[in-house]
N, CA, C and O of each residue as an XYZ file, in Angstrom:
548
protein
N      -9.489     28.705     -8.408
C     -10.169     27.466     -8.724
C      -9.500     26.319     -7.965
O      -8.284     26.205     -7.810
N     -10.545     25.391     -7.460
C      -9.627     24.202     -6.224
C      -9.498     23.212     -7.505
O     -10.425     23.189     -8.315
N      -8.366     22.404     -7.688
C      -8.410     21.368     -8.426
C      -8.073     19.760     -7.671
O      -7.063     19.402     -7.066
N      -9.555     18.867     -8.032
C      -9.688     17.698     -7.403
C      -9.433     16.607     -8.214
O     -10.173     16.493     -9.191
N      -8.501     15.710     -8.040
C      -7.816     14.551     -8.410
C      -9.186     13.429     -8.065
O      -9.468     13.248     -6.880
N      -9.752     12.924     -8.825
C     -10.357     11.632     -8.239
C      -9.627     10.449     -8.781
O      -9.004     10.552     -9.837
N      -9.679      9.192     -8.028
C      -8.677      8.015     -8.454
C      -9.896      6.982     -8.431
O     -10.236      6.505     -7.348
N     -10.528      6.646     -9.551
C     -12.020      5.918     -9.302
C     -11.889      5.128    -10.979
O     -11.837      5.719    -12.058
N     -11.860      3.548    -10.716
C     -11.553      3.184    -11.657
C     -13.044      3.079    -12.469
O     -13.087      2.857    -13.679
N     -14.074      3.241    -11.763
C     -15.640      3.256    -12.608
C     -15.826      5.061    -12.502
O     -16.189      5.803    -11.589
N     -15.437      5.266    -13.736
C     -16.280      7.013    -13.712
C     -17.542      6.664    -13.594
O     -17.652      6.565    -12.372
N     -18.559      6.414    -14.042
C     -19.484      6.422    -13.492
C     -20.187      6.931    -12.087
O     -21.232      7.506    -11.783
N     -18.981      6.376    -11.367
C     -19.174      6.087    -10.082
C     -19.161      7.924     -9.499
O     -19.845      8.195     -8.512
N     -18.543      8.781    -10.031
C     -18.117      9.952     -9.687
C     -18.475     11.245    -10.673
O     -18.468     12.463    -10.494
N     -18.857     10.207    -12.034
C     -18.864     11.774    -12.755
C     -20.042     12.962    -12.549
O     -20.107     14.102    -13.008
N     -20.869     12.272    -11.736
C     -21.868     13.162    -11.237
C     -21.755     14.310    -10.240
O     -22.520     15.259    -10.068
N     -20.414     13.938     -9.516
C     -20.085     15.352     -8.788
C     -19.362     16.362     -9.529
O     -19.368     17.477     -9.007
N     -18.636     16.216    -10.806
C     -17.968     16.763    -11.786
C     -18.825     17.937    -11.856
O     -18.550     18.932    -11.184
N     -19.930     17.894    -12.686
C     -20.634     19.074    -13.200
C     -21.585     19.888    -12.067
O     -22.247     20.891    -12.334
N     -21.510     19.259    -10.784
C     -21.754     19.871     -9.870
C     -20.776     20.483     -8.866
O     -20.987     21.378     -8.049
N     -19.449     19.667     -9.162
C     -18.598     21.211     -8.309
C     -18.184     21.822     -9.281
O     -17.282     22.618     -9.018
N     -18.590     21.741    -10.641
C     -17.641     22.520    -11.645
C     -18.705     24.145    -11.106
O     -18.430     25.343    -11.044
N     -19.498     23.621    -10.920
C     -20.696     24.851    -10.721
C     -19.906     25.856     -9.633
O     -19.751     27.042     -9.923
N     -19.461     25.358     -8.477
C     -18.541     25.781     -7.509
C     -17.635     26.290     -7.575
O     -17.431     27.137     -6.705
N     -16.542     26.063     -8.673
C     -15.312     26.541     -9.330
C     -14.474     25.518     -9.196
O     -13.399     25.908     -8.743
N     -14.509     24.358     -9.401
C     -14.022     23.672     -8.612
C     -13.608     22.604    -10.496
O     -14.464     22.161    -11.262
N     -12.192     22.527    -10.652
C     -11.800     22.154    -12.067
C     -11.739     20.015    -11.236
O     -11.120     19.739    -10.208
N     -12.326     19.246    -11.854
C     -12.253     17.830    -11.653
C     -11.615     17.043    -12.725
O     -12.153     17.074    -13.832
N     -10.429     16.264    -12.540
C      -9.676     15.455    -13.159
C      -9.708     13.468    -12.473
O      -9.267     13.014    -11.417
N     -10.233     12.950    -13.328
C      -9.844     11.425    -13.154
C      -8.609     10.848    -13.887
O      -8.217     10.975    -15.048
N      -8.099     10.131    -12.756
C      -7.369      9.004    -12.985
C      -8.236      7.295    -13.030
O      -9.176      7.030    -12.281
N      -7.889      6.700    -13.653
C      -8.511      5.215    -13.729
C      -7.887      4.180    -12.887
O      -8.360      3.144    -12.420
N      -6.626      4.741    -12.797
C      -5.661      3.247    -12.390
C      -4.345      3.965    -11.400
O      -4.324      5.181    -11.212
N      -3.329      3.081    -10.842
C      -2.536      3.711    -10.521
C      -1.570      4.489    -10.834
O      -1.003      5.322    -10.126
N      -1.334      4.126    -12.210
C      -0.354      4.623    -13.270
C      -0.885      5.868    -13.881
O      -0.166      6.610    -14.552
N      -2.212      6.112    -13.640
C      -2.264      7.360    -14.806
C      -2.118      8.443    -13.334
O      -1.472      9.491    -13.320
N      -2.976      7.802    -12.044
C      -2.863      8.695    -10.647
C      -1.117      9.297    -10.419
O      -0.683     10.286     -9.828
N      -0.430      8.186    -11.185
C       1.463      8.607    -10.280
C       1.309      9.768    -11.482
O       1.567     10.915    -11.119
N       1.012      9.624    -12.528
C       1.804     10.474    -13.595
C       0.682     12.006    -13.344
O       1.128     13.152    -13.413
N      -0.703     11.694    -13.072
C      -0.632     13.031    -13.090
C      -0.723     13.809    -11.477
O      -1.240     14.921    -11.372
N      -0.183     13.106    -10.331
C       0.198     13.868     -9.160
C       1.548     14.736     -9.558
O       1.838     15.872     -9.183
N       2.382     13.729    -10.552
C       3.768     14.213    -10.527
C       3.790     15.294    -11.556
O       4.698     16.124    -11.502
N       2.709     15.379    -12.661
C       2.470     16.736    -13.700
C       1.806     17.376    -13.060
O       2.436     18.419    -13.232
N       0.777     17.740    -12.233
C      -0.146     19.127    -11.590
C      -0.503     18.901    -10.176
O      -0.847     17.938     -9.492
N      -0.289     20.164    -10.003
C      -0.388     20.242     -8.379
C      -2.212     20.368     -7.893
O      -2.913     21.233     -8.418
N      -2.691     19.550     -7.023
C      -4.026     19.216     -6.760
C      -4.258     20.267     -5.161
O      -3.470     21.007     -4.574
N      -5.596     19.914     -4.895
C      -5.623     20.761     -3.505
C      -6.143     19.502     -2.787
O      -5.832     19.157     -1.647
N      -7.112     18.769     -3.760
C      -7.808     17.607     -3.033
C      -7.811     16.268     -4.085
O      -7.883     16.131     -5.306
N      -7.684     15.297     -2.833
C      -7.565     13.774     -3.774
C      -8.689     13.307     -3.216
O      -8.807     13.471     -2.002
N      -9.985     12.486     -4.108
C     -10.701     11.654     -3.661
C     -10.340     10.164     -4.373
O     -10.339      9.708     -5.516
N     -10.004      9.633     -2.874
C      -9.399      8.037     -3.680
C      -9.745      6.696     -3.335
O      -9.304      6.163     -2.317
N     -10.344      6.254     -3.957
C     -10.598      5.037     -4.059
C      -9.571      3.978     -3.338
O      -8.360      4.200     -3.350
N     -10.224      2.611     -2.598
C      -9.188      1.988     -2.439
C      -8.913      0.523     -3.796
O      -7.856     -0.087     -3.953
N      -9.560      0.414     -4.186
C      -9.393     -0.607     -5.012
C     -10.018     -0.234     -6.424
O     -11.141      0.140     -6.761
N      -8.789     -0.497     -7.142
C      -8.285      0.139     -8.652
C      -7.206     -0.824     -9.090
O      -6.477     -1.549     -8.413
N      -7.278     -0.678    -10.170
C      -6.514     -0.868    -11.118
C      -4.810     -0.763    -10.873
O      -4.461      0.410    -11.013
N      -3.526     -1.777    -10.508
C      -2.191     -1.178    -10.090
C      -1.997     -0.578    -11.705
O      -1.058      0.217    -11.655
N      -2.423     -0.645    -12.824
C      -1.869     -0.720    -14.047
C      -0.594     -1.450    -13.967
O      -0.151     -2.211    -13.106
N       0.045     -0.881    -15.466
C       1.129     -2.203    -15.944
C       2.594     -1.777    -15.553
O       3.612     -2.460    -15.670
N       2.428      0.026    -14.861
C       4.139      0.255    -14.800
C       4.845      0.427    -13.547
O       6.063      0.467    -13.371
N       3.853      0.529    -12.653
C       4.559      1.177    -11.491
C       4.084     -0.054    -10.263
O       4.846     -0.538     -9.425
N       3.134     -0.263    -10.380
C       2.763     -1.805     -9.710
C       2.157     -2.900    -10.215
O       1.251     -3.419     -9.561
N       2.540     -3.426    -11.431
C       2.112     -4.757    -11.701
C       1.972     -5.780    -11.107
O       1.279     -6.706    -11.530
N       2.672     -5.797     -9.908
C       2.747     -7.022     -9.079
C       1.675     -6.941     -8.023
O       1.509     -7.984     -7.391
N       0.886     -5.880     -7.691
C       0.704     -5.633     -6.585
C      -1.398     -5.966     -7.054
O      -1.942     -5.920     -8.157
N      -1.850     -6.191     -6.025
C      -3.365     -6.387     -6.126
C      -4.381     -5.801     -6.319
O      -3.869     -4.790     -5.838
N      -5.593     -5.395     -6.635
C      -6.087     -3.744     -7.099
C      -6.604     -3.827     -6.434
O      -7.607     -3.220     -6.810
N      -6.938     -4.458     -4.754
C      -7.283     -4.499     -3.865
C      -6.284     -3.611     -2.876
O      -6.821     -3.040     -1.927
N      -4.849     -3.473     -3.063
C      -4.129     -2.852     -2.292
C      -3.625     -1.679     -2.829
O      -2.764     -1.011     -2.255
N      -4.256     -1.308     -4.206
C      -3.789     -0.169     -5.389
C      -3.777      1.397     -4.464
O      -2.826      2.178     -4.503
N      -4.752      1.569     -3.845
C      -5.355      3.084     -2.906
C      -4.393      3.243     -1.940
O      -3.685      4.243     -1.815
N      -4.363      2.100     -1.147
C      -3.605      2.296      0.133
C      -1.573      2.566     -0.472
O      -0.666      3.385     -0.324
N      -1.781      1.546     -1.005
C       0.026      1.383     -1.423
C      -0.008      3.130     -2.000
O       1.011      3.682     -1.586
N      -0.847      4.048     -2.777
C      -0.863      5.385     -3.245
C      -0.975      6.655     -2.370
O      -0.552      7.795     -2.563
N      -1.724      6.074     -1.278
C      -1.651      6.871     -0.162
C       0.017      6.712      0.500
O       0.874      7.576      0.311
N       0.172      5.885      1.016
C       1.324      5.606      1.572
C       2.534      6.173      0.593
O       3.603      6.307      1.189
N       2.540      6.379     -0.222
C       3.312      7.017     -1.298
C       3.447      8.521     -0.919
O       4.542      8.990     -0.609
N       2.526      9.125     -0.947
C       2.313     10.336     -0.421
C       2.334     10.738      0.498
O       3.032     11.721      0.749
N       1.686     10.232      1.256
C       2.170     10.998      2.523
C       3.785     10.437      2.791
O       4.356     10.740      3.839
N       4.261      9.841      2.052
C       6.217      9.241      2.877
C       6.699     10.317      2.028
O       7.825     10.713      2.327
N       6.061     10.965      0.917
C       6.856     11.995     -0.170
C       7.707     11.379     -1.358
O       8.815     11.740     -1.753
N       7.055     10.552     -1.734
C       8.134      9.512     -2.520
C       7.542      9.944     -3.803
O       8.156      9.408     -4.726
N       6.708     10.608     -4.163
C       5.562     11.146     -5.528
C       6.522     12.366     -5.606
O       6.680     13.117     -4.643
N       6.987     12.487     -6.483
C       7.992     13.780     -7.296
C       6.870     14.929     -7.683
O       6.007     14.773     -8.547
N       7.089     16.384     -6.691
C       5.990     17.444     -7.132
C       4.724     17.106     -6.464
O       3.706     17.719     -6.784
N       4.688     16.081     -5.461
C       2.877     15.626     -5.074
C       3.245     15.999     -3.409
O       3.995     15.327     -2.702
N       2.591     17.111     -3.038
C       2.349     17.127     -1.394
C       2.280     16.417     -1.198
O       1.580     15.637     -1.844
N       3.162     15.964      0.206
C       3.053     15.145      0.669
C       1.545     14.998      2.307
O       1.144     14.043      2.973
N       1.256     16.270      2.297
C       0.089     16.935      2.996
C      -0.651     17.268      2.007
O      -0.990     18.430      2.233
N      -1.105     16.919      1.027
C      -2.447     17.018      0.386
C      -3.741     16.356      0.892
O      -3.690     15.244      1.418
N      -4.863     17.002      0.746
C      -6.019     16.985      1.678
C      -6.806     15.496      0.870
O      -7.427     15.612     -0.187
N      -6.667     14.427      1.444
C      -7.301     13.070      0.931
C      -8.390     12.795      1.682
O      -8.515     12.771      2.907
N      -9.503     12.501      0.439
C     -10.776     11.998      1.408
C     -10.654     10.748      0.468
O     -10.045     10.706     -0.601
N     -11.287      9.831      1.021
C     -10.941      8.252      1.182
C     -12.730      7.935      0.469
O     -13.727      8.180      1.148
N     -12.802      7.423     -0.833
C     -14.570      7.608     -0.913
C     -14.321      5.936     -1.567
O     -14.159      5.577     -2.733
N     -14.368      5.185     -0.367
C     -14.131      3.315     -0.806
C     -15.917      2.535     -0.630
O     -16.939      3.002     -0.129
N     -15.684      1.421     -1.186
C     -16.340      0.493     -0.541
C     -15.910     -0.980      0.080
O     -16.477     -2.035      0.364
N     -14.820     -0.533      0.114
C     -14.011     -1.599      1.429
C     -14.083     -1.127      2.663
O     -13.779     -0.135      3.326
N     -14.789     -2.582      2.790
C     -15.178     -2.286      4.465
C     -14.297     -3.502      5.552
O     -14.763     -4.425      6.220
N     -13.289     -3.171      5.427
C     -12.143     -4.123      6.475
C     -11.327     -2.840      7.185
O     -10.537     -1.976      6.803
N     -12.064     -3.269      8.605
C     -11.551     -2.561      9.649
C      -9.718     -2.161      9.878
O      -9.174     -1.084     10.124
N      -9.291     -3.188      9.723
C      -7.774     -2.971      9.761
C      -7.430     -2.241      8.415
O      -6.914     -1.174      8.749
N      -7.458     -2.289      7.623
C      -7.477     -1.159      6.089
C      -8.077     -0.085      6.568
O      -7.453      0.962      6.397
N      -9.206     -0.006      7.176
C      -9.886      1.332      7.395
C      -8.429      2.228      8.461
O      -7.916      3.310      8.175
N      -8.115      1.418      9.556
C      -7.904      1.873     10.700
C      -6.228      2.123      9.852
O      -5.626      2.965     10.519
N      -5.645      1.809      9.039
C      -4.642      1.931      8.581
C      -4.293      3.321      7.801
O      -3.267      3.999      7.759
N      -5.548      3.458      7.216
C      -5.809      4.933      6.712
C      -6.398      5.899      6.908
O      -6.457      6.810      6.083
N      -6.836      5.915      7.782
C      -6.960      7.012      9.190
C      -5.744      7.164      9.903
O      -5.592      8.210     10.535
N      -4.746      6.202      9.915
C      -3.756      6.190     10.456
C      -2.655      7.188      9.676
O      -1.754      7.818     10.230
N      -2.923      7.167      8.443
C      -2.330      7.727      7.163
C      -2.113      9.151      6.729
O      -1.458      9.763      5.885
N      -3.363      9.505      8.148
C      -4.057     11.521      8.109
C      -5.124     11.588      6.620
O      -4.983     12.033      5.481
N      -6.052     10.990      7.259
C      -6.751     11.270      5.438
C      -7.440     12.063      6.564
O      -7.432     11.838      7.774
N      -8.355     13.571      5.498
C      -9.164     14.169      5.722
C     -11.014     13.579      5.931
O     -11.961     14.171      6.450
N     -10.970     12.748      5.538
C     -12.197     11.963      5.680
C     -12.359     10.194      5.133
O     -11.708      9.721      4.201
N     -13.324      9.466      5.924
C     -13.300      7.959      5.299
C     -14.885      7.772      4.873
O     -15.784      7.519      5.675
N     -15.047      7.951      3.423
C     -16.289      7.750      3.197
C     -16.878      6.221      2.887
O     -16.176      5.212      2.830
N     -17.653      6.249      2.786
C     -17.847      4.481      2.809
C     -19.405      4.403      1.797
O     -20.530      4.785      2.119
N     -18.954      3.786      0.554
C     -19.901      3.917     -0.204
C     -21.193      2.402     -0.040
O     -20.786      1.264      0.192
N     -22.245      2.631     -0.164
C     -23.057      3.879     -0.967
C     -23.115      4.428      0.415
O     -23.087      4.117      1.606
N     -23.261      5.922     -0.837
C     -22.965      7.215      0.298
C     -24.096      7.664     -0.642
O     -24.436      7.253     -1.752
N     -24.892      9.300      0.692
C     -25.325     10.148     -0.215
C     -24.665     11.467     -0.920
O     -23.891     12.329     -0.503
N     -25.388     11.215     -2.324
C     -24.715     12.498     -3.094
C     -24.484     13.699     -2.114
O     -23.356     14.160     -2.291
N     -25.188     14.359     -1.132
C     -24.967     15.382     -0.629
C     -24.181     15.549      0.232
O     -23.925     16.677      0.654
N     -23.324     13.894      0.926
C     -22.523     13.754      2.016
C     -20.994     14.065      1.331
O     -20.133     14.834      1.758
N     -20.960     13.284      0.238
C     -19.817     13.552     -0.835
C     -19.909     14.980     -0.957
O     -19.119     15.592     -0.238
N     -20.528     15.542     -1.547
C     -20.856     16.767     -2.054
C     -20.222     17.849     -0.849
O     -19.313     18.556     -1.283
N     -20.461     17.990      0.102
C     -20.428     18.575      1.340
C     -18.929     18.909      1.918
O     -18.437     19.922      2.415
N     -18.308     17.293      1.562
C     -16.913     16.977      1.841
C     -16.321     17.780      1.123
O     -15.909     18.895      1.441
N     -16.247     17.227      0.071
C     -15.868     17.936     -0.902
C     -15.412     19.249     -0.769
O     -14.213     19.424     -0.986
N     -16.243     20.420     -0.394
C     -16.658     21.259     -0.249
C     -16.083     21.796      0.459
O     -15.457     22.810      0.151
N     -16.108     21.204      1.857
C     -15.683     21.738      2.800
C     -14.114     21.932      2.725
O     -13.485     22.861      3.232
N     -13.532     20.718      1.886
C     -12.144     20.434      1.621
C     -11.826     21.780      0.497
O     -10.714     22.302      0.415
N     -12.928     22.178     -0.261
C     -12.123     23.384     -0.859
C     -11.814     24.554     -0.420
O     -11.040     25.467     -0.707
N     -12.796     24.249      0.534
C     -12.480     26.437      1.466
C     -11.033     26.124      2.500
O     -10.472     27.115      2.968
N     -10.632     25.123      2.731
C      -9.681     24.565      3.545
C      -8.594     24.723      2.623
O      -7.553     25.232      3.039
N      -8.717     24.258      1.105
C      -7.660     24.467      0.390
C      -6.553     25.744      0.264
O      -5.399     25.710     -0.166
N      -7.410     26.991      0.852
C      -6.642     27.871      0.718
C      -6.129     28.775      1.611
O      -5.321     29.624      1.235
């Protein structure tokens, strides 16, 4: 079973691929904010992260920081290996609706597996997704 981390502070926004890769085998876990994303990279090991760039820093690990810069500052975490138990090569697709070129070009810079740019179609997500699980193993 591939297990996918989404970091999406509107479920809404995502829970519709849930019961459609669950169909796949595919087990889906949300985080809301940055704080619940650190704690559960550092409790279970994921194959794929779909992450949002703007979220919630929550109240413990970045309060100071903007929920405009919440995604990127989490990426950058990971891939430097600074996340206790979190690959630091885990397969990240990027599913934002920030559209600033220098942020974009920063996280591509970062090795994400894909930069989706919402609104997207369900089947483009879907696909990614997908493709990121047969890769998982």
């Amino acid at each position: 079973m591939t297990k996918i981390l989404f970091v999406e502070d509107e479920p809404w926004g995502v829970n519709a691929y849930f019961s459609h890769l669950a169909r796949h085998d595919c087990q889906c876990v949300l985080a809301k904010d940055f704080d619940e994303a650190m704690a559960k990279l550092q409790a279970d090991r994921y194959d794929v992260l779909s992450l949002d760039i703007m979220f919630s820093p929550g109240e413990k690990n970045l309060a100071n920081v903007e929920p405009r810069s919440a995604g990127l500052r989490l990426l950058e975490l990971i891939r430097s290996g600074q996340i206790p138990n979190c690959d630091p090569n885990l397969k990240i697709i990027v599913l934002t609706a920030v559209l600033n070129r220098q942020v974009e070009e920063k996280i591509r810079g970062l090795g994400v597996a894909a930069y989706l740019k919402k609104p997207i179609a369900f089947k483009k997500v879907i696909d990614t997704l997908k493709g990121m699980r047969q890769r998982a193993y």
